[in-house]
DOVEX-683443 format. One record per residue (C-alpha): residue number from 1; residue in three letters; chain; x negated, z negated, y. Coordinates in nm, 4 decimals. Each point is the difference from the previous one (the first is absolute). Layout:
<sites>
+-----+------+------+----------+----------+----------+
| pos | code | unit |        X |        Z |        Y |
+-----+------+------+----------+----------+----------+
| NUM |  ALA |    A |        X |        Z |        Y |
...
+-----+------+------+----------+----------+----------+
</sites>
This chain:
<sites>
+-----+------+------+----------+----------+----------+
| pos | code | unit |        X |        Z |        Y |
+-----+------+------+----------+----------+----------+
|   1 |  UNK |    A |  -7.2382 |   6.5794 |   8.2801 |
|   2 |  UNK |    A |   0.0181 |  -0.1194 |  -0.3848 |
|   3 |  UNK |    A |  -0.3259 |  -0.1120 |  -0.1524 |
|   4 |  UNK |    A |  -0.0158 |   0.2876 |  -0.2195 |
|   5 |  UNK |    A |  -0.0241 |   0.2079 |   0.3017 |
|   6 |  UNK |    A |  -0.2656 |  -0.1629 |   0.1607 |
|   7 |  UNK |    A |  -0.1951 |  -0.0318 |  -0.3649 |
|   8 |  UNK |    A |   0.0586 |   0.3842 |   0.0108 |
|   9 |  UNK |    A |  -0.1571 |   0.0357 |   0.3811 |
|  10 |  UNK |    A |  -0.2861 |  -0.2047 |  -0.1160 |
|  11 |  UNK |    A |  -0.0686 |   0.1888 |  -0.2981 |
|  12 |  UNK |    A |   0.0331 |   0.3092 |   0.2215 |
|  13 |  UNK |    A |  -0.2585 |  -0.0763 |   0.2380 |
|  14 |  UNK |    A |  -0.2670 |  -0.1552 |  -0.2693 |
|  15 |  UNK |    A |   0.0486 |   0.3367 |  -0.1957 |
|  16 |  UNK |    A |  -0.0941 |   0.1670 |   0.3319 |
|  17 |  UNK |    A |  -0.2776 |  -0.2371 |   0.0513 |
|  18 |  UNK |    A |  -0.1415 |   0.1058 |  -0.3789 |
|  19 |  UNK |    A |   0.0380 |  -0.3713 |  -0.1105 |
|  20 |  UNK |    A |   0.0395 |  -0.0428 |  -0.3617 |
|  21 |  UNK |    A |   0.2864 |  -0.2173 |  -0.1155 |
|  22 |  UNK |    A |   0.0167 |  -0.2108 |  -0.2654 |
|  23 |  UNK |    A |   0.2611 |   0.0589 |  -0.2614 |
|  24 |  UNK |    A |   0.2996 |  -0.2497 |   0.0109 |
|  25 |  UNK |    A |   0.0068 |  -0.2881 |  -0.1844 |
|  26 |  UNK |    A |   0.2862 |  -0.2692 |  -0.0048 |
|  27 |  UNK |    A |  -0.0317 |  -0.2744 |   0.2368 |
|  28 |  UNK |    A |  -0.0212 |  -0.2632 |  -0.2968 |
|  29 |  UNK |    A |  -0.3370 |   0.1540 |  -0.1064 |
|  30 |  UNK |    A |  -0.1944 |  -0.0263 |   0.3498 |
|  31 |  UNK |    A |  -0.0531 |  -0.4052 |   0.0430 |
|  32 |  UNK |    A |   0.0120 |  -0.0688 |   0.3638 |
|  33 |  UNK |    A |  -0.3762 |  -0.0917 |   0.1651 |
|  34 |  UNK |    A |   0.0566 |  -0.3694 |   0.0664 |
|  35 |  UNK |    A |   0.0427 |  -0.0445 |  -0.4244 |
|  36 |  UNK |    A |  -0.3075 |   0.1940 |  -0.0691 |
|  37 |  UNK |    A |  -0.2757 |  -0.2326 |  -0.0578 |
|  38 |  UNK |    A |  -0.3698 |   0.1551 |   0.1315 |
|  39 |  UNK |    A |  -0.3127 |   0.0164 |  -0.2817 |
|  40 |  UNK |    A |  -0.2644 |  -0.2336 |   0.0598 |
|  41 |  UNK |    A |  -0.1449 |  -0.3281 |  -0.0744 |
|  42 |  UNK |    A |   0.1291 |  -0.2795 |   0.1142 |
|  43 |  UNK |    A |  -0.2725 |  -0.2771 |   0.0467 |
|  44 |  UNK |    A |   0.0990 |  -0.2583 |  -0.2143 |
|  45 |  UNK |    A |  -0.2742 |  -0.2596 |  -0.0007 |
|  46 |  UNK |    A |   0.0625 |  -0.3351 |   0.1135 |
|  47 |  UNK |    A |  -0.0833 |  -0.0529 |   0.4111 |
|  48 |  UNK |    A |   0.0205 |   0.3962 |   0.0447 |
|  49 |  UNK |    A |   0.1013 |   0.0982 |   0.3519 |
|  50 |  UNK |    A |   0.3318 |   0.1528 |   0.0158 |
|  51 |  UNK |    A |  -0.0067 |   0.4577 |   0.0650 |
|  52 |  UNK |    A |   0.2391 |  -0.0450 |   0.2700 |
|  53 |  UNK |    A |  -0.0545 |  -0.3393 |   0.1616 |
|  54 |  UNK |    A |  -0.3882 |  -0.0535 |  -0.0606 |
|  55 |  UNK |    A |  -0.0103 |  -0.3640 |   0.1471 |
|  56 |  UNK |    A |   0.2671 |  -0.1343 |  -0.2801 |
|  57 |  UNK |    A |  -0.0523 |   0.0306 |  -0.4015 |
|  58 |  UNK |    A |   0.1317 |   0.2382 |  -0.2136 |
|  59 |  UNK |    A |   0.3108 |  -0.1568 |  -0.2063 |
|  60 |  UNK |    A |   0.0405 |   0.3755 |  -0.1881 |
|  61 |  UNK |    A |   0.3710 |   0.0354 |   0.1802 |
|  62 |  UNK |    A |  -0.0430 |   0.3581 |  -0.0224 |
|  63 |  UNK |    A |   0.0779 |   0.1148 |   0.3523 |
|  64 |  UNK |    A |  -0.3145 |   0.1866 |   0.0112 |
|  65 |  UNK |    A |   0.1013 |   0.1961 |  -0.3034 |
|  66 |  UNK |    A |   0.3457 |   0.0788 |   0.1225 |
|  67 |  UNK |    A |   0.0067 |   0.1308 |   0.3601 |
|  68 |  UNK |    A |   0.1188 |  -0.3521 |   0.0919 |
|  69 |  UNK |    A |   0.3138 |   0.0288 |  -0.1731 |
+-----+------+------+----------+----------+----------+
</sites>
C-alpha cells in the first residue's frame, strides 16, 4: 500500500466521521513542535527557582519555553 493510498483511506474515514480538514500547506511552512517556543514569562530575577526543577535556579536556558527541545 503506497502512502498516497493510505492518506486517501484516512481522508476517507475523517470525511465519514464529519471532521474538518485543514487545507494543505507545504511541509516547510508547519515548524515541527519541539522548535516552537511556548508564551510566557520566564522568571528572570536573580535566585528564582527554576519552572521545571524548582529546587535549582533559573539560568533562562529556555527548556521551559521549548517543549524541552
Amino acid at each position: 500500500m503506497t502512502d498516497e493510498e493510505i492518506r486517501t483511506i484516512v481522508r476517507q474515514v475523517l470525511a465519514a466521521r464529519g471532521v474538518a480538514q485543514a487545507p494543505a500547506r507545504a511541509s516547510a511552512d508547519i515548524p515541527h513542535a519541539s522548535f516552537v517556543r511556548l508564551q510566557m514569562v520566564v522568571p528572570t530575577e536573580p535566585g528564582s527557582p527554576c519552572i521545571i526543577e524548582p529546587a535549582v535556579t533559573c539560568n533562562n536556558c529556555g527548556y521551559c519555553l521549548s517543549h524541552g527541545h
